[in-house]
C-alpha positions in Angstrom: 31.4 -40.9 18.9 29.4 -43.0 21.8 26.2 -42.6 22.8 25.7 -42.6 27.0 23.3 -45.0 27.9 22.1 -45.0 31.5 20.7 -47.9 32.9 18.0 -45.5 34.8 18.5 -46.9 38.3 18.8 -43.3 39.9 22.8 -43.7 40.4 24.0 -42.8 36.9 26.0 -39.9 38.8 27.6 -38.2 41.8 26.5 -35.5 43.6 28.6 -33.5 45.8 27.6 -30.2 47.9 29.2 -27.8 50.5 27.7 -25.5 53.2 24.4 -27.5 53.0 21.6 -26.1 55.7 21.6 -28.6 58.7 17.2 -28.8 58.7 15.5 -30.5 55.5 13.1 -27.3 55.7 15.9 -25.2 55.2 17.3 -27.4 51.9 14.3 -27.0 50.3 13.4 -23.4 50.8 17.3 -23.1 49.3 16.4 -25.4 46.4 13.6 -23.9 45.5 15.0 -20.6 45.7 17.9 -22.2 43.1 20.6 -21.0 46.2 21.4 -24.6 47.1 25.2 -25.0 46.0 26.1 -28.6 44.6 28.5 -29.9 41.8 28.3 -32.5 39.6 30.8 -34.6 40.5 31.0 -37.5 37.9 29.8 -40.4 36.8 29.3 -43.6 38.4 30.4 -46.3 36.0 27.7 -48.9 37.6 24.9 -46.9 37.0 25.6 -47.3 33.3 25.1 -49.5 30.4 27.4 -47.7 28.5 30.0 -44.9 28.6 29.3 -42.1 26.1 32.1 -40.3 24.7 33.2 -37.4 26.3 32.3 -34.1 25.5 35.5 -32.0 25.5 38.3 -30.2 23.6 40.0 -33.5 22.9 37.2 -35.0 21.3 35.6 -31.8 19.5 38.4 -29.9 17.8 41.6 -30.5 19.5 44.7 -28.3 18.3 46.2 -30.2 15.7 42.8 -30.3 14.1 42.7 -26.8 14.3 46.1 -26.4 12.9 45.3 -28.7 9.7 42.5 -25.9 9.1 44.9 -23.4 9.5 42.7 -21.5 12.5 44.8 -20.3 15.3 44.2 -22.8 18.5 43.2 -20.0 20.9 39.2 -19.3 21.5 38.5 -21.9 18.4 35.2 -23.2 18.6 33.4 -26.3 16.7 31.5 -23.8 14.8 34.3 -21.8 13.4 35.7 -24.9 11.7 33.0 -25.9 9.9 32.7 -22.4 8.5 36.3 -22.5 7.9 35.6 -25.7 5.7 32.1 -24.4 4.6 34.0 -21.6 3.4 34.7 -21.4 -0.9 38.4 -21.7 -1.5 39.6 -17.5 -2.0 36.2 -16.0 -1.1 35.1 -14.5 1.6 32.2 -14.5 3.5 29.2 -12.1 4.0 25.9 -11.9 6.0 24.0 -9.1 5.4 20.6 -8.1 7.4 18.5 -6.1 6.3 16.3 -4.1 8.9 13.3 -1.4 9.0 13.8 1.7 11.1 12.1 -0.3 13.8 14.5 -2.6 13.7 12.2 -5.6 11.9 13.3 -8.2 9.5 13.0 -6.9 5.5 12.0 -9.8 4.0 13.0 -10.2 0.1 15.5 -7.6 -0.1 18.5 -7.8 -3.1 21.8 -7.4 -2.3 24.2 -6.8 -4.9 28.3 -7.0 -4.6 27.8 -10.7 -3.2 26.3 -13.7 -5.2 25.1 -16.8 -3.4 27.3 -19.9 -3.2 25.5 -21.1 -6.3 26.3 -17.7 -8.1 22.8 -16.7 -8.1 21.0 -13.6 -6.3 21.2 -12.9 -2.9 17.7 -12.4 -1.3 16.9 -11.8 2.3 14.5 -14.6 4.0 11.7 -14.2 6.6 14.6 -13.2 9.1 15.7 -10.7 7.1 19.2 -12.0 6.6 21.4 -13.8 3.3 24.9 -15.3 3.2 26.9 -14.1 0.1 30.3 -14.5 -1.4 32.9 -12.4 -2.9 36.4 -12.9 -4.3 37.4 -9.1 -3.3 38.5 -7.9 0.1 37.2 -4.9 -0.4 33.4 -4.4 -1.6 30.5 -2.3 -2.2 27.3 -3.8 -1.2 24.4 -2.4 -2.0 21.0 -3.3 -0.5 17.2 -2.7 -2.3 14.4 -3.5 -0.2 10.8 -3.2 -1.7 9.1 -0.3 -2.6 7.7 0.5 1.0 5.7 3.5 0.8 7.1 5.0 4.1 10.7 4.5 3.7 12.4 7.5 2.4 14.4 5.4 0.4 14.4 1.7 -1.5 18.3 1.4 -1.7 21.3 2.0 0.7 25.1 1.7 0.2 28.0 0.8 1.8 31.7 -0.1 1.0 33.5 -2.8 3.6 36.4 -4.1 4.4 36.6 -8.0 5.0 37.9 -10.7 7.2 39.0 -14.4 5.4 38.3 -17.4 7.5 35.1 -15.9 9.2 31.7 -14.7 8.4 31.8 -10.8 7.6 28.6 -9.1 9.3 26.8 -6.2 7.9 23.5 -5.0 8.7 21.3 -2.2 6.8 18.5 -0.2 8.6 16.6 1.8 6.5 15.0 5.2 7.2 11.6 6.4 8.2 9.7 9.3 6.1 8.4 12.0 7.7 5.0 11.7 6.0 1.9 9.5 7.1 -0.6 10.8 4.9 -0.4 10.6 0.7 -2.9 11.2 -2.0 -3.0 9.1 -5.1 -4.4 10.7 -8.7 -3.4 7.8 -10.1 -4.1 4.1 -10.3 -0.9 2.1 -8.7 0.1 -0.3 -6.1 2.1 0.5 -2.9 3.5 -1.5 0.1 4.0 -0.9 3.6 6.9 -2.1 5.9 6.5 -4.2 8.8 6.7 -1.3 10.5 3.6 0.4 9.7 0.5 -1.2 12.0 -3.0 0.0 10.1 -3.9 2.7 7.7 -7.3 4.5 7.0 -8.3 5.3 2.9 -10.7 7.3 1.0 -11.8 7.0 -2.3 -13.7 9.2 -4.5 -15.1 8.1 -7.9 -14.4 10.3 -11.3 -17.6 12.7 -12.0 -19.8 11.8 -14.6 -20.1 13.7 -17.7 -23.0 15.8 -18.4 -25.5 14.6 -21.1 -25.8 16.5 -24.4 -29.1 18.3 -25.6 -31.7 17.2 -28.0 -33.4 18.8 -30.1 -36.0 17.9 -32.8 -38.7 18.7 -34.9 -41.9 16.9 -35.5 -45.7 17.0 -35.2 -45.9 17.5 -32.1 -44.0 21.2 -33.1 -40.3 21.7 -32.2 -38.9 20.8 -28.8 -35.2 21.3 -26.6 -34.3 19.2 -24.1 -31.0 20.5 -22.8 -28.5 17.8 -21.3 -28.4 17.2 -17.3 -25.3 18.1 -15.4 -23.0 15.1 -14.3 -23.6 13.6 -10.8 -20.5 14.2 -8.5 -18.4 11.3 -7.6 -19.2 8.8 -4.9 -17.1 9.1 -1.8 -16.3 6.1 0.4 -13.9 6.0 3.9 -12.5 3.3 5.4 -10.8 2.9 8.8 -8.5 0.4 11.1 -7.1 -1.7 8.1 -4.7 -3.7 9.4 -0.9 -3.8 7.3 -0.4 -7.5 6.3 2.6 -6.3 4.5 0.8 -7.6 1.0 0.5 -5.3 -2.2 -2.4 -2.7 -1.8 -3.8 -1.7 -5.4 -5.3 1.3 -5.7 -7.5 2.2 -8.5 -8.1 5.5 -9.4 -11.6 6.3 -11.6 -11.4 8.7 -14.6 -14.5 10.4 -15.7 -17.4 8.6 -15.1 -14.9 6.0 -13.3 -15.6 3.8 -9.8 -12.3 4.1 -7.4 -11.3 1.4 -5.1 -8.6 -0.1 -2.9 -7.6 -3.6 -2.5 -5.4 -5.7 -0.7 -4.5 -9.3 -1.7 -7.8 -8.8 -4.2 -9.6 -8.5 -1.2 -11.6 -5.4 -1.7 -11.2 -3.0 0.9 -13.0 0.5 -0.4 -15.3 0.6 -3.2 -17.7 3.4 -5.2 -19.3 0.9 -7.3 -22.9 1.0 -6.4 -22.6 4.3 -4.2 -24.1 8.1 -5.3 -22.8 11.1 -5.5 -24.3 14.2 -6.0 -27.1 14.6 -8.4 -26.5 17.0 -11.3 -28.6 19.8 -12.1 -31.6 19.2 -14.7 -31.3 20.7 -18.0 -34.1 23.1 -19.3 -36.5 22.3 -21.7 -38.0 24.5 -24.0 -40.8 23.1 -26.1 -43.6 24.8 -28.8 -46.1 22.9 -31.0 -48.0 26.3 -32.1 -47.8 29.9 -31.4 -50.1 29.3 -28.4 -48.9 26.3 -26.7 -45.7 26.1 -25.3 -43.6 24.7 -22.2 -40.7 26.2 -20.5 -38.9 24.7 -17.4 -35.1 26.8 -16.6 -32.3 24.6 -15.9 -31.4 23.8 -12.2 -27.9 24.1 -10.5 -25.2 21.6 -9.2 -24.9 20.6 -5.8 -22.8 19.8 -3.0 -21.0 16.5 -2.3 -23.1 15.0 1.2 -20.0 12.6 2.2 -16.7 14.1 3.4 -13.5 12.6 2.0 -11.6 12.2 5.3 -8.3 10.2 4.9 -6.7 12.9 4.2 -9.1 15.5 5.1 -9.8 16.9 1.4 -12.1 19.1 -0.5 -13.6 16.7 -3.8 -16.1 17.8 -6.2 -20.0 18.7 -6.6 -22.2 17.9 -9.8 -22.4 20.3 -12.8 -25.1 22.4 -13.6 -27.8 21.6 -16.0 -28.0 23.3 -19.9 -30.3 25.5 -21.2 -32.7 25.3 -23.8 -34.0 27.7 -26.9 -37.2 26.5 -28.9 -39.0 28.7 -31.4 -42.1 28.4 -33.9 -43.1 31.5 -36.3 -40.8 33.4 -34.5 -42.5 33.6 -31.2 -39.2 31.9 -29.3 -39.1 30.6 -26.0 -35.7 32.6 -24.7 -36.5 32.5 -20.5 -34.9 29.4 -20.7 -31.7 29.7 -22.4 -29.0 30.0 -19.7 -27.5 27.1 -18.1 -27.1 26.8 -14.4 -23.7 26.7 -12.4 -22.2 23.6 -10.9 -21.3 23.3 -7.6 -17.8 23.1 -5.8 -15.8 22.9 -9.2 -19.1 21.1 -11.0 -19.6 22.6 -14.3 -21.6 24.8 -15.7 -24.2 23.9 -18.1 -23.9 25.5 -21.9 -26.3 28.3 -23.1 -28.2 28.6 -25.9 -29.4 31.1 -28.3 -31.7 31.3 -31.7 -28.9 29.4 -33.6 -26.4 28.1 -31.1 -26.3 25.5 -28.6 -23.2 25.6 -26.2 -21.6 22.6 -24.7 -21.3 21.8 -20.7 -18.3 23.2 -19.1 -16.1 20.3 -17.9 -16.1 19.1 -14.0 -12.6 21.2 -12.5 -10.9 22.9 -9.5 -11.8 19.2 -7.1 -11.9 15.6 -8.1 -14.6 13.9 -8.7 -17.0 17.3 -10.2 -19.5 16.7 -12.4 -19.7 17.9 -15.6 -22.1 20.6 -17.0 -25.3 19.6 -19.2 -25.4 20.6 -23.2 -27.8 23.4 -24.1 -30.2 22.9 -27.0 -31.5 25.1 -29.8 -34.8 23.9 -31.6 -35.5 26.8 -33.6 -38.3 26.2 -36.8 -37.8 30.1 -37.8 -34.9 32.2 -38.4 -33.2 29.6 -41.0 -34.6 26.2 -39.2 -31.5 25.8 -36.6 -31.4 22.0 -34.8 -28.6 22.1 -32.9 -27.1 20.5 -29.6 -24.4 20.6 -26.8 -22.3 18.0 -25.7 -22.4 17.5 -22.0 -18.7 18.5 -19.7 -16.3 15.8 -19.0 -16.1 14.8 -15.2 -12.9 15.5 -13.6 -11.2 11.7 -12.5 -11.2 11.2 -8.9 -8.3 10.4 -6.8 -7.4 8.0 -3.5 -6.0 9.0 -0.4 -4.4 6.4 2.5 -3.2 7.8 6.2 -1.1 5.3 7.9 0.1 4.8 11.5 3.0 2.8 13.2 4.1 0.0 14.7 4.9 0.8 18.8 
């Protein structure tokens, strides 16, 4: 082909118009308005340094061409015959999109029942779309997108029938779930479509464990000091984070465990350095003589002071402290024995007696309860009885995310 090459002095081509207004006022009102009728009639051979080639049927597929590629003549466009010679010899032809229920690109989803012209995968780019080949006229294509959190399902199916000598079209559009709200009680990662605009999280941190008692013996006389009661998990909300479509990671603390959320290992929600409730103090119960003693009773749990809001859900207070038993020449110190309650699913601190000291009750019911403080025996009478609780195990926390779409 030729290249046009106007000589650009303004009479390259012909202009030719009918029912043009009589007033120039008129003829630019209708030009500007785009009303003003003209053709292009031509060119003008003088106003050119040279004559490109035309372009037209003749010069861009003509029939014969068509007929060596074996397309029929009619409605044959330039297009369709370098498919028809892009085309692998026997195969046929597929594009597949594959679309969110809001009609958005799925970027990286696998189709199966095609292969690519090199035989490997087929993927779907930023558009959302692949070309694949197969050797059967008949096929099953199957289409995985990632694991979006709000799709109600990763893989759809569906058998077609296909066209040689063209490219076969087939689109997927995945479906919505009816949920916008999840809790996690475990550590994973998720993804969100396209679709999905912001989400709001929570996290609340595993309880801690209660402490064991202590009890000894020594100059000072015999002494119990009953374990405290573990501190409630830290709650932390977070609101307005914006989907970028990247892998959120959610972490999940076990006892005594920090939760947090983050996207891209950007952090986005964090208990490290935050408080829960305080757990409840464990007695103490001490003697050095039959007339000097010390007593203080154990104290209770308490309430978490930061709502988990995203979902809207009930976590965990702080166990209760353990009691205490101490005892010289049998004159015992026994006001002090009982271990307090936890709060809200905290547990309960053990009890002790003469010759016993129970463990802490273990945080339960809500994530994120404390656990309740060992008890603690010190008894230097009665068969010389040094014994002490462990402390309750904190119940792991959990993570919650509320999400919202795309208009």
């Amino acid at each position: 082909m030729t290249d046009g090459i106007i000589l650009g002095t303004g009479n390259s081509r012909y202009l030719k118009g009918a029912g043009w207004p009589a007033t120039y006022e008129e003829f630019k009102s209708m030009a500007e308005a785009g009303t003003l009728p003209i053709d292009l009639n031509g060119i003008n051979e003088a106003g050119w340094q040279q004559i490109g080639t035309a372009l037209n049927k003749a010069n861009l597929l003509d029939d014969n061409t068509s007929a060596v590629l074996e397309l029929a003549p009619e409605n044959q466009t330039v297009n369709k015959a370098i498919l028809s010679l892009a085309l692998p010899t026997g195969k046929y032809a597929v594009l597949v999109t594959a679309l969110t229920p809001g009609g958005r690109p799925i970027s990286g989803a696998t189709v199966t029942g095609i292969t690519s012209r090199s035989g490997g995968k087929c993927i779907t780019d930023s558009n959302g779309t692949t070309v694949g080949f197969t050797t059967e006229s008949t096929v099953t294509l199957q289409c995985t997108s990632p694991l979006y959190l709000d799709f109600t399902s990763s893989s759809l199916s569906e058998t077609v029938e296909l066209l040689p000598n063209t490219l076969n079209k087939v689109t997927f559009t995945f479906s919505r779930g009816t949920i916008t709200e999840k809790l996690f009680t475990s550590s994973q990662s998720i993804l969100f479509s396209p679709d999905v605009d912001e989400f709001d999280c929570s996290v609340v941190a595993g309880g801690k464990s209660g402490t064991s008692g202590d009890a000894s013996r020594g100059s000072f006389g015999v002494a119990a000091y009953a374990g405290k009661g573990g501190d409630s998990g830290a709650v932390a909300n977070a609101e307005n984070i914006k989907n970028k479509s990247a892998s959120i990671d959610i972490i999940v603390g076990a006892a005594s465990g920090d939760s947090n959320i983050t996207v891209n290992n950007e952090t986005i929600i964090t208990t490290v350095g935050q408080s829960g409730a305080i757990g409840g103090s464990g007695a103490i119960a001490t003697r050095r003589d039959v007339l000097t003693s010390y007593s203080r009773h154990a104290s209770s749990g308490n309430f978490p002071t930061i709502s988990f809001k995203h979902p809207a859900t009930t976590v965990g207070g702080s166990g209760g402290g353990g009691g205490a038993y101490a005892d010289i020449s049998n004159e015992p110190i026994t006001n002090v024995t009982a271990g307090a309650s936890g709060k809200q699913g905290g547990g309960a601190g053990g009890s002790s007696t003469y010759n016993s000291a129970g463990n802490g009750s273990s945080g339960n019911s809500y994530p994120g309860a404390g656990g309740g403080g060992g008890a603690a025996t010190a008894n230097y009478s009665s068969g010389e009885t040094f014994t002490s609780g462990r402390g309750g195990v904190g119940k792991a926390g959990v993570a919650g995310i509320v999400w919202r779409y795309k208009a």
